[in-house]
N, C-alpha and C positions, 0 to 999 in steps of 0.2 A: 555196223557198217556192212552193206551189201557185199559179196563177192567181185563182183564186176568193179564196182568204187574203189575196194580194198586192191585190187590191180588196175586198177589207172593210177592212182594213187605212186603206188611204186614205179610203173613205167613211168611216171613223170620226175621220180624224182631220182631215178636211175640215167638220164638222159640230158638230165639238166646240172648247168656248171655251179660249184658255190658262191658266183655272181646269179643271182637268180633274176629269171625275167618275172617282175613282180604279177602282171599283164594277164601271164599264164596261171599265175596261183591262184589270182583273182576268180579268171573263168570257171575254173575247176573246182575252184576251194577246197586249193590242197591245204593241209595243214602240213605243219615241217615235221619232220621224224625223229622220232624221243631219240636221244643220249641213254649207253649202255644201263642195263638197271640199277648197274652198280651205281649208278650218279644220278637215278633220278631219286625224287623225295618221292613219300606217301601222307594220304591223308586217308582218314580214317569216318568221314563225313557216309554213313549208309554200307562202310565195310573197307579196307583196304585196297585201296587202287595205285596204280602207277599216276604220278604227274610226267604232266610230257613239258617239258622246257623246251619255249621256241628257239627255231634256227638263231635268230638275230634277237639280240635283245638292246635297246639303249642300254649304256655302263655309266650312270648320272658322276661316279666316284671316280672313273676314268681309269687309270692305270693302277689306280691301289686292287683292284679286282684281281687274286689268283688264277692264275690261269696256267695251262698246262705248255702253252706258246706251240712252236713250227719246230722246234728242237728235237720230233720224235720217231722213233724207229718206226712208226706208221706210214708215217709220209714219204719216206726214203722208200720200202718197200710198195708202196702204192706208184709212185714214180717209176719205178724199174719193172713193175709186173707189164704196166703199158706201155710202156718204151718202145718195144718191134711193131707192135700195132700202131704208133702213133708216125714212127718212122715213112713205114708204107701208106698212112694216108696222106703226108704229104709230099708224095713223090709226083712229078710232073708225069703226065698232064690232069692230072686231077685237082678239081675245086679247093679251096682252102679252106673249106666250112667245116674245119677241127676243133675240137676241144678234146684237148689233154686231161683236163683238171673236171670230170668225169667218173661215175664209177666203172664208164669203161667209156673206152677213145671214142665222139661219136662223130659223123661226117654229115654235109648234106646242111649243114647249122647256118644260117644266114648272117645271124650277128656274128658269129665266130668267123666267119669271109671276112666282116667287115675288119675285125680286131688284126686278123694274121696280116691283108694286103694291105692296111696302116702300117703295121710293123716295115713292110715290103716294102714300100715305098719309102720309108725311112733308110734304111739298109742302102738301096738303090742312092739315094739323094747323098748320103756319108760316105758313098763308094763313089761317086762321079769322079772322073779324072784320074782315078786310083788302079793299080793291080792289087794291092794290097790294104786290109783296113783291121786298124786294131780295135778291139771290142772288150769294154766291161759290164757284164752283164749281170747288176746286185739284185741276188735272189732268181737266178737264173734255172734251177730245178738241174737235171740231165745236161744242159744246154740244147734246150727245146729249141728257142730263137736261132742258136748255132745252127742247127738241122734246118731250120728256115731257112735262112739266112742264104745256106749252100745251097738250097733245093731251088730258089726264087733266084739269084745270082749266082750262076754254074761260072765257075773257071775263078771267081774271084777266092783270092789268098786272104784267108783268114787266121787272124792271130786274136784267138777268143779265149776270154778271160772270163770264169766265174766264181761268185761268192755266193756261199752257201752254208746252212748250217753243218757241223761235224756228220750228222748221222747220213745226209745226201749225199757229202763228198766219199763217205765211203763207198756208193754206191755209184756216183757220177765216174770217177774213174775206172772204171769196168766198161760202164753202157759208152761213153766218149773219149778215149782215149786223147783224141788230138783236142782235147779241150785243158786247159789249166786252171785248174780249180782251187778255191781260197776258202778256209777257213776263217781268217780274220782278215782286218782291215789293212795287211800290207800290200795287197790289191790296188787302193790310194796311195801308193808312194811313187807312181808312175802319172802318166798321164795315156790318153787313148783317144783314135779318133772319132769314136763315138760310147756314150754310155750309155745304160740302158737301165732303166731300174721299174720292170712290168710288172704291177699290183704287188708292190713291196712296199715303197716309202712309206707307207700307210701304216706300218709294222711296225715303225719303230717310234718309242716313244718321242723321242728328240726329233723331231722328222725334221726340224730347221737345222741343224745341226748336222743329219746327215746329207741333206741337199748341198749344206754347204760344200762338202766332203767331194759327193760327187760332181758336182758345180765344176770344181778345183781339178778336177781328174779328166774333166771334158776337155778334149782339145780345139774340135769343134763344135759337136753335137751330143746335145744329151736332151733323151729321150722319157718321158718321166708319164708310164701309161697305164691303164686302169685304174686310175683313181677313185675312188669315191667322192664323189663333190659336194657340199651345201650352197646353193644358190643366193640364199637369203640369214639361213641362221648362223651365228659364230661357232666355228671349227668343233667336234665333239666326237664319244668314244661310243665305238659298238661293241658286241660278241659277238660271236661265231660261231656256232658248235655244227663243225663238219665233219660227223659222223658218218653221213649218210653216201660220201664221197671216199667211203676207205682213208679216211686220215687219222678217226680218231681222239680226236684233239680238239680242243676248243681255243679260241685266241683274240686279242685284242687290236683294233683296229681304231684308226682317226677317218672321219668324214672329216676331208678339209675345207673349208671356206675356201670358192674358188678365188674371191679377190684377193684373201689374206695368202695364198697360196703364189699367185701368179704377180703381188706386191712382193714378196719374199724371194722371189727367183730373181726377180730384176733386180734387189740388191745383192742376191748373192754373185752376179755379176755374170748372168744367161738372159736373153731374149729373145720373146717367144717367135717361132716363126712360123706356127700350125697348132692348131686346136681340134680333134679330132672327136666326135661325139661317137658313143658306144650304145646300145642296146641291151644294155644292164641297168635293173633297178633291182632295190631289196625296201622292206618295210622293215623298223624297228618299234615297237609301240611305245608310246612316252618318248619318242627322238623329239627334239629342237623342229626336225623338218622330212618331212616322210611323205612319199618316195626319196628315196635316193637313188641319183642317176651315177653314172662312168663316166669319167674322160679322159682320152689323153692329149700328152702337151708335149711339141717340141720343139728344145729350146736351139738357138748358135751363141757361142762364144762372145 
């Protein structure tokens, strides 16, 4: 690999969120970036080499697959090293074109505008009529959204609730003090006026189960964003191994069948009232259906 290659190569994948824009990899043909040596295999085919295991891969076995999940000291650390930087880029009057989820906070991002002032406009629309708006936000990070949230709607009273895993919350209360942070699911023992649940539900194996949960906990809006969607093929499992993003860690995720998805919401007793397209795709090889795109969806009571 040339020099020059071998640096675009990384500049692209320093720059770019692990939502990847498929579009860009294409152009460039970037390949994705090996996993630690300790986890890659060897083959012996002409002398020992490193195998490099792609970013995504289809998971055909689904959730029987090992994996290391979101539960680790990486992630929590990679969250709080960005935190002041992410803070300051989205302070008024500056563009929303953030991304957090980064191997460093970048600005100026056009799909990431689109994702934050979605968010914004949600926020805005659950806050109408309101001085005050209570907020649960599952899989919330820092309370990234929280820092939105204030910076997009100055003066409104927020009563922000996150659930996270152990290792973030150790960390969440340091970077956000006025945020209330959950370890587990007594979070749902309340209800709130809006929920939130960005590029999580995806996570969890039961996702029907947790929708329901959250569904139950919305009082009027729940907000249910970055999804991964399948168009055409029945609901199905990826990997992830986002290394290259300071996490770490590899993890299991659902591509959901948007019918079967947006069928399941309406019994769970939410309808939709905005469908929001994103500028995220990824490839898996061997998936049901490839590209996959983003969406997100928000629901009222």
């Amino acid at each position: 690999m040339s020099r020059l290659r071998w640096r675009l190569r990384w500049t692209v994948k320093a720059i770019t969120p692990p939502i990847l824009i498929l579009g860009t990899k294409r152009a460039l043909g970037v390949r994705t970036r090996a996993a630690p040596a300790e986890q890659q295999g060897l083959t012996s085919a002409g002398g020992l080499t490193l195998s490099e295991p792609p970013e995504w891969e289809y998971v055909p076995e689904g959730w029987a697959r090992p994996v290391k999940g979101w539960d680790v000291e990486a992630v929590a650390r990679a969250y709080r090293e960005k935190w002041p930087d992410y803070l300051a880029a989205i302070e008024a009057p500056n563009p929303l074109g953030v991304h957090h989820e980064t191997a460093q906070v970048t600005t100026g991002d056009v799909s990431a505008h689109n994702m934050l002032v979605a968010f914004a406009y949600v926020v805005a629309l659950a806050a109408r009529g309101r001085d005050r708006l209570s907020v649960l936000d599952w899989g919330g990070g820092l309370g990234h959204y929280w820092a939105l949230a204030r910076s997009v709607v100055p003066g409104l009273e927020l009563d922000y609730h996150v659930k996270e895993t152990p290792a973030v919350c150790a960390e969440d209360r340091e970077a956000a003090p006025e945020v209330v942070f959950h370890e587990d699911e007594s979070c749902l023992e309340r209800t709130y006026d809006l929920v939130v649940a960005s590029s999580s539900l995806q996570y969890a194996e039961d996702w029907r189960g947790l929708l329901d949960r959250l569904a139950a906990a919305a009082g009027s809006h729940l907000y249910v964003a970055r999804v991964p969607v399948a168009l055409s093929a029945p609901s199905f499992v990826v990997l992830q191994r986002a290394y290259a993003y300071g996490y770490e860690t590899e993890y299991l995720g659902w591509v959901l069948n948007r019918h079967e998805f947006l069928a399941y919401a309406a019994g769970a007793g939410v309808l939709p009232a905005r469908e929001f397209l994103l500028d995220a795709r990824f490839s898996a090889a061997g998936a049901p259906e490839t590209p996959v795109e983003h969406r997100s969806f928000l629901f009222n009571r």
